[in-house]
N, C-alpha and C positions, 0 to 999 in steps of 0.2 A: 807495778802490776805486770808490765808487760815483760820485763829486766826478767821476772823472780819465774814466768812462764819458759823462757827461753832459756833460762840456767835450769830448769826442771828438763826439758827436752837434751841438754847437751850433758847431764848428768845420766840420762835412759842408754839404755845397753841398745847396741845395733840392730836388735832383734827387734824390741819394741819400738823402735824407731822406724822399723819397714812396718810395722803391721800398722802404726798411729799413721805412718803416707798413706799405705792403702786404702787404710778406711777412709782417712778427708777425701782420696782421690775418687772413691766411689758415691762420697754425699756428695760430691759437684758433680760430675758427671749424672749423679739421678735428677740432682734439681737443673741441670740445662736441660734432660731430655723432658722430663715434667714441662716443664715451660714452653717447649716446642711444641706438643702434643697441643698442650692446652688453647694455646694459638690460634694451631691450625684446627683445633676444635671448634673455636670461636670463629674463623675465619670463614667454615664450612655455610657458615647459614642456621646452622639446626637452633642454637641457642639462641640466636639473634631473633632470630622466628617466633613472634609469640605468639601464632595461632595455635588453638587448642581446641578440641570437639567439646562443646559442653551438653550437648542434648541429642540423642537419638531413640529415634520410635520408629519400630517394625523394622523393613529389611532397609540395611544400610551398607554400603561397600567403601575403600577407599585405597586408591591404586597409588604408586608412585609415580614421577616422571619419566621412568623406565615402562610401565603398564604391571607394576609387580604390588600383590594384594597385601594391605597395610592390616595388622590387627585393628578392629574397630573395640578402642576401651575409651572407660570414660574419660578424658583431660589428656588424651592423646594428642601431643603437637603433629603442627601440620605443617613439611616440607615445600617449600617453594618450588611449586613444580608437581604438587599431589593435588588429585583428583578427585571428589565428594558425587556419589552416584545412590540417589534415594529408589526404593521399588515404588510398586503403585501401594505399599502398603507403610511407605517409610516417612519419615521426615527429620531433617539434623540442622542442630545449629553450632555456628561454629565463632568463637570468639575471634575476629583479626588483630585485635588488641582489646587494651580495658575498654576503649571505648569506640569500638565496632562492633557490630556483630551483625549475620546473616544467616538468613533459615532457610532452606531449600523445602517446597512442599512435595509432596509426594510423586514420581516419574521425573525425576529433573537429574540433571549435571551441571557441576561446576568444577573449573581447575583453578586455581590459585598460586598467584604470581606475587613474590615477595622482592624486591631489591632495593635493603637500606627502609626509606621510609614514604619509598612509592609502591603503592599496592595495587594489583590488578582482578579482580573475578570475572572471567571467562564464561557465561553461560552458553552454554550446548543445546538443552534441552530443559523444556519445564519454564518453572516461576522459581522466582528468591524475593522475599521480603528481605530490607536492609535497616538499619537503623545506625545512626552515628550519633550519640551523647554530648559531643563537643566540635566545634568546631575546628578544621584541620588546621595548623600551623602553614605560613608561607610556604613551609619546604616541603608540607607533607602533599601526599596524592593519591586521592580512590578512586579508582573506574571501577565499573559494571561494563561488558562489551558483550554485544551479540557480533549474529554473521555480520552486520549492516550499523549497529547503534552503537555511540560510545556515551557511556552518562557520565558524567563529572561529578562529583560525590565530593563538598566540600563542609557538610552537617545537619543531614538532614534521615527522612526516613521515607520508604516508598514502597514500591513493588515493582520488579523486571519482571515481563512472562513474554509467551508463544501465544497468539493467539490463536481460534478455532480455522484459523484458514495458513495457517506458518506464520504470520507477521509479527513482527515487534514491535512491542507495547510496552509502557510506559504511564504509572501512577504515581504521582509526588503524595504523599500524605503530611509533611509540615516540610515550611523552608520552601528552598526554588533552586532548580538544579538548570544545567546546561548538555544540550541532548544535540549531538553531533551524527549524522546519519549518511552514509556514501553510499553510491550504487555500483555495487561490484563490477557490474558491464560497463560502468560508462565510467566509473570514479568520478564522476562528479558528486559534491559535498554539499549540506547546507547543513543550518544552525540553526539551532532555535531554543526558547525558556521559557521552562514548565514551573508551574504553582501549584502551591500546599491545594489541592482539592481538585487538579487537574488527568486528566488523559493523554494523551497522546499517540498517537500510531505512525510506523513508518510506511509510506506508500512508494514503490516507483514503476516506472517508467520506460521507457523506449528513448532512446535515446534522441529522434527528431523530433521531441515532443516540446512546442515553443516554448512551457512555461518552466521546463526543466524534467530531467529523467528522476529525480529525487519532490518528494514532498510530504507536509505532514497534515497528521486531521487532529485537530486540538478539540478537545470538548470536557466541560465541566461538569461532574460529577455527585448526583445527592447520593445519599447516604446507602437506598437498596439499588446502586449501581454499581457499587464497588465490590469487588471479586470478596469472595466468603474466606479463601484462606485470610486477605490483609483484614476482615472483618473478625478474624477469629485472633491474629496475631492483638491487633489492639487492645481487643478483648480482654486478653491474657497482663497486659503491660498498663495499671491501671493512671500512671505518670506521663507515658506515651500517649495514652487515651486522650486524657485531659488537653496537652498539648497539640494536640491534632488537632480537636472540636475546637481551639482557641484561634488558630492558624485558618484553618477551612472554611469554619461556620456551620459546621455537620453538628449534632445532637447527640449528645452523650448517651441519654437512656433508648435513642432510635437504636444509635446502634448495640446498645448490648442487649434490645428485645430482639433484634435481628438475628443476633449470634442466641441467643435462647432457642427462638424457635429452628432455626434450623439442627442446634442441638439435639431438639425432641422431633422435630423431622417434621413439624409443622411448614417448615419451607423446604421445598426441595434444594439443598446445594449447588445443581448442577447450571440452575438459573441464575447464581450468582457467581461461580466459577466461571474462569474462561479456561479453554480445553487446554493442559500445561503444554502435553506432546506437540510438538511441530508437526503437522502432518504434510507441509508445505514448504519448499524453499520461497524466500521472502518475492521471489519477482515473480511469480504465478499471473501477477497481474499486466504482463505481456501476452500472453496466451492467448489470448483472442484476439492482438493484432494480426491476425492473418489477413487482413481483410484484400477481396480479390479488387484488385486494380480499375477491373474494367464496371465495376459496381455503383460510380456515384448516385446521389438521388438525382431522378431528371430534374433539369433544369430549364427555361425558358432557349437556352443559345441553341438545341435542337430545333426549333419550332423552323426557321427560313431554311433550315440546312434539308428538312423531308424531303418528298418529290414533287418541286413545283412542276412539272414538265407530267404526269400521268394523271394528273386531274384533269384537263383537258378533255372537255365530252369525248369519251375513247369512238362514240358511233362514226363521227364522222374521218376519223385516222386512216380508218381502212379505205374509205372509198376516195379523198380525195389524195392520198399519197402518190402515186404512181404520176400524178402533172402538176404538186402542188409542193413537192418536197423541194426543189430546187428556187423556186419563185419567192416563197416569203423571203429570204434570204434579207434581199434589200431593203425589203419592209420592216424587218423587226429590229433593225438597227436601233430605230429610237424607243422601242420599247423594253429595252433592258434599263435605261435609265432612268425610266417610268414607275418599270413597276417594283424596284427595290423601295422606291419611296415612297408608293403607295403602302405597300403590304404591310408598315405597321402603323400606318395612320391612318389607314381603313376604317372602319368602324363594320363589324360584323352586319350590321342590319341593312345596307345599302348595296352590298356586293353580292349577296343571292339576287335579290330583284333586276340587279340588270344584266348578269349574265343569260336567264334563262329568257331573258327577251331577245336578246341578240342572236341566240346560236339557231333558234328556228328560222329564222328569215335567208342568213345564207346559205342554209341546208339544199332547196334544192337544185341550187345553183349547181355546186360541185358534180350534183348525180347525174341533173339534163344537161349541161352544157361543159365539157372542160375549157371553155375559150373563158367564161366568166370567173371560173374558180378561182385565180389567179390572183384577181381583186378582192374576192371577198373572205378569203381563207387566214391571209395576214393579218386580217382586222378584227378574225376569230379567233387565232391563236392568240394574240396581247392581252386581248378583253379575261380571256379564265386566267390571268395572272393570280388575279386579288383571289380569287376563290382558291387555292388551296393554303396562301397561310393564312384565310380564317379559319378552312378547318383545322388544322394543325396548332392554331394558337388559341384556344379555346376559352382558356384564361391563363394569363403569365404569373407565374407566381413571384412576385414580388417583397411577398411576404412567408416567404421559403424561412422556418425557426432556426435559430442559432444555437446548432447543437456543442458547439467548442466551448461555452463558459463554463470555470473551474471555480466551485463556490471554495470558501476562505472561511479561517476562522469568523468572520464577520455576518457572513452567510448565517440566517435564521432558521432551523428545522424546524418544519411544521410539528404541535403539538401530538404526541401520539407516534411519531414516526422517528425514524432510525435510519443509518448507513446502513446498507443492504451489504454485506463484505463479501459476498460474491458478484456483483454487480457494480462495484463502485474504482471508478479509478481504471476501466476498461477503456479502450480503443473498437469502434466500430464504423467501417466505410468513411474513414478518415478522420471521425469526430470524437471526442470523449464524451464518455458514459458516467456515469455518476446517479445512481436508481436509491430512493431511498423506501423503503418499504414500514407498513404496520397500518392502526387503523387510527381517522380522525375521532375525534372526542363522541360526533354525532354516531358515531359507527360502533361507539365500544362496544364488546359483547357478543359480536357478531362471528360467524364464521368467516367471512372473504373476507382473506389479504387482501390491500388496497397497496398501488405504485405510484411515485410520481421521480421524474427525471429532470434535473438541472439544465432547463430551455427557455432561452432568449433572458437570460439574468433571474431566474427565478424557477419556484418547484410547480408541473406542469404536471395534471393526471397522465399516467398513461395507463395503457389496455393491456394484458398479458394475456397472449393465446397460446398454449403447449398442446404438445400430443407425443405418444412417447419417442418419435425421434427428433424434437427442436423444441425450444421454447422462444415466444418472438412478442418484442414491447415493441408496441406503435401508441403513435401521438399525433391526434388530431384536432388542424388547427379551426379557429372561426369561421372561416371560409368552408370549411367539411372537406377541406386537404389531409389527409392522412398520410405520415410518413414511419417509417420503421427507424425507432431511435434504439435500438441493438438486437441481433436474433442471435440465438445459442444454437449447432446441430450437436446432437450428443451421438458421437462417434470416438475412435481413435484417436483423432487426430485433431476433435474439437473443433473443425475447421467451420469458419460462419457462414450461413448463405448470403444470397444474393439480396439486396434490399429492396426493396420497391413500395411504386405508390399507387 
């Protein structure tokens, strides 16, 4: 066959012999550039890429890694390195593979990071429900990252959002993920694992703060506590559903009369939404450590430091000064090492009685005679030693509350009540703040907010008093001590006042 091909060519006339080169020379040269192209086609990312838009409602945008505006059609892939930008009237889901996929609800961003078969989604702004069908492969890898959170995603399904104050949150709806949180000022890291039915929030910090500038608030979640978009996604997904309430212990029909009524607007949404927008960068909750240096609560080490030296009956000062100043001198030697160990082992009810006996007797000594003063004036200045740190120590407070304790996921909230998220995780006159706010069971119905603040290991009423330039919680103990456990000045500059008791 091959003999009878090549006696056919060497029988062709020269002419057809250049035009049969030609052409072979042009099918190789097409099929090495073919090959090349196709390559580097492949090599680009696009095809490898198998993200794809599958669902969009209302206004939807989608940029490049450049910031250059993609057409939004339907099963449009998506570029490693493109951008997903919902209005407040939009929402998109976008398949990462067969078996990802993630939904932005409405005011959110996300960019999307693909290399090989580790995957990245970047949220910006808003909430994204996530769901993964299968569990990821040894080599594979899904993160969710906020400013502050990195969630490990290895098959499960949940919700990322902003909450109403900036902060980043965190709901597992089946399976158990691994939730990684840094404090950009301090870069210090901690770790922690969330469960199918769980919360989480990230909180930080100041960086002197003993127990760390990073920390989280874990809390378990029923059924009308869960934000309304993840309560609408389920909804929608009646396989997911199942498996969720299997993993959680939440109620199947709770929650799709949930998702019903607020349908027909029998519940308001807004109550189960948490607010997508970040209105907050995540460390707001340093802003009230301004606290002024020289502010601590009094404390008892004042009480010997007052002025023992001007309680001293001031009547007689004047007149016996001028032949009595030079004289005690040698007399009071021994009463400085008297009367330090007297003054806190005095007892209040013994030391009015005997000064006011003493001081009229050498009174007129000083006036009729300066020869006698002499004698009697050393043995009047010793004696009002004890008399002014009784007044000054009126009662020691001993049992001064322990404002530092940081309750734990272990920490019980009182029924009825709640993290307060503008209150909580605060710094004030050196202490932490921790306010949880709502009403107890005995109180439902009522108009007054009721407070209580994490003191001396447990939740402790406190008082709220405002007016329109401060708002200030105090807490008073058994004893009817009253001390200021945080005060807010609403100015510029937020700066808190002065404490006191």
């Amino acid at each position: 066959m091959l003999m009878s091909i090549v006696d056919k060519f060497k029988q062709m006339t020269t002419k057809k012999k250049i035009i049969l080169g030609s052409v072979s020379a042009f099918v190789i040269v097409a099929a090495v550039v073919a090959f090349i192209m196709i390559r580097s086609y492949l090599n680009s990312g696009y095809v490898a890429t198998t993200m794809r838009l599958l669902r969009v409602e209302g206004t939807v945008s989608i940029e490049d890694s450049e910031g250059n505006s993609k057409p939004v059609i339907d099963n449009i892939r998506f570029e490693s390195g493109d951008a997903l930008t919902t209005g407040s009237d939009g929402l998109a889901s976008v398949g990462l593979d067969d078996t990802k996929i993630v939904t932005l609800q409405n005011d959110s961003r996300a960019e999307f990071t693909k290399k090989g078969k580790k995957l990245e989604l970047k949220l910006t702004k808003g909430a994204v429900f996530f769901e993964v069908t299968e569990k990821l492969d040894d080599d594979e890898s899904f993160e969710i990252k906020t400013s502050t959170m990195v969630v490990g995603i290895r098959g499960t399904s949940g919700y990322v959002f902003y909450d109403e104050d900036g902060r980043e949150a965190l709901i597992i709806t089946d399976g158990k993920v691994q939730v990684i949180a840094t404090n950009p000022d301090t870069m210090e890291s901690k770790t922690t694992e969330v469960l199918g039915g769980q919360m989480v929030k990230v909180y930080l910090y100041d960086e002197d703060r003993e127990e760390g500038s990073v920390d989280f608030f874990l809390d378990n979640l029923e059924e009308d506590e869960v934000p309304a978009f993840t309560l609408q996604m389920l909804a929608e997904n009646p396989d997911l559903l199942d498996k969720v309430c299997a993993d959680t212990g939440w109620d199947r029909e709770t929650i799709l009369a949930l998702v019903e009524a607020m349908n027909s607007g029998d519940v308001e949404e807004q109550t189960l939404t948490p607010t997508a927008t970040p209105t907050l960068s995540p460390t707001p909750t340093k802003k009230p450590t301004v606290t002024p240096s020289d502010t601590p609560t009094p404390s008892p080490t004042r009480a010997p430091n007052t002025t023992p030296t001007n309680t001293p009956t001031p009547t007689e000062a004047p007149e016996a000064s001028p032949s009595v100043s030079p004289s005690p001198s040698p007399s009071e030697e021994p009463s400085p090492s008297v009367s330090p160990s007297v003054s806190p082992s005095n007892s209040p009810t013994t030391s009015p009685t005997v000064s006011p006996s003493e001081t009229p007797s050498p009174s007129p000594d000083p006036s009729v005679s300066p020869s006698t003063s002499p004698t009697a004036t050393p043995t009047n200045t010793n004696t009002p030693t004890p008399k002014p740190t009784n007044t000054d120590t009126p009662t020691p407070t001993p049992t001064m509350p322990d404002f530092n304790g940081v309750p734990d996921e272990d920490t019980e909230i009182p029924e009825g009540f709640e993290p307060d998220a503008d209150f909580w995780g605060k710094t004030y006159d050196n202490h932490n703040v921790y306010i949880i706010s709502g009403q107890p069971p005995e109180e439902e119905g009522s108009d007054e907010m009721y407070f209580k603040g994490f003191i001396d290991g447990e939740w402790k009423p406190l008082k709220l008093e405002s007016d329109d330039e401060h708002m200030e919680f105090s807490y008073t103990t058994s004893e009817g001590e009253t001390y200021v456990y945080f005060q807010y000045f609403f100015s510029s500059t937020d700066e808190p006042l002065e404490s006191t008791t």
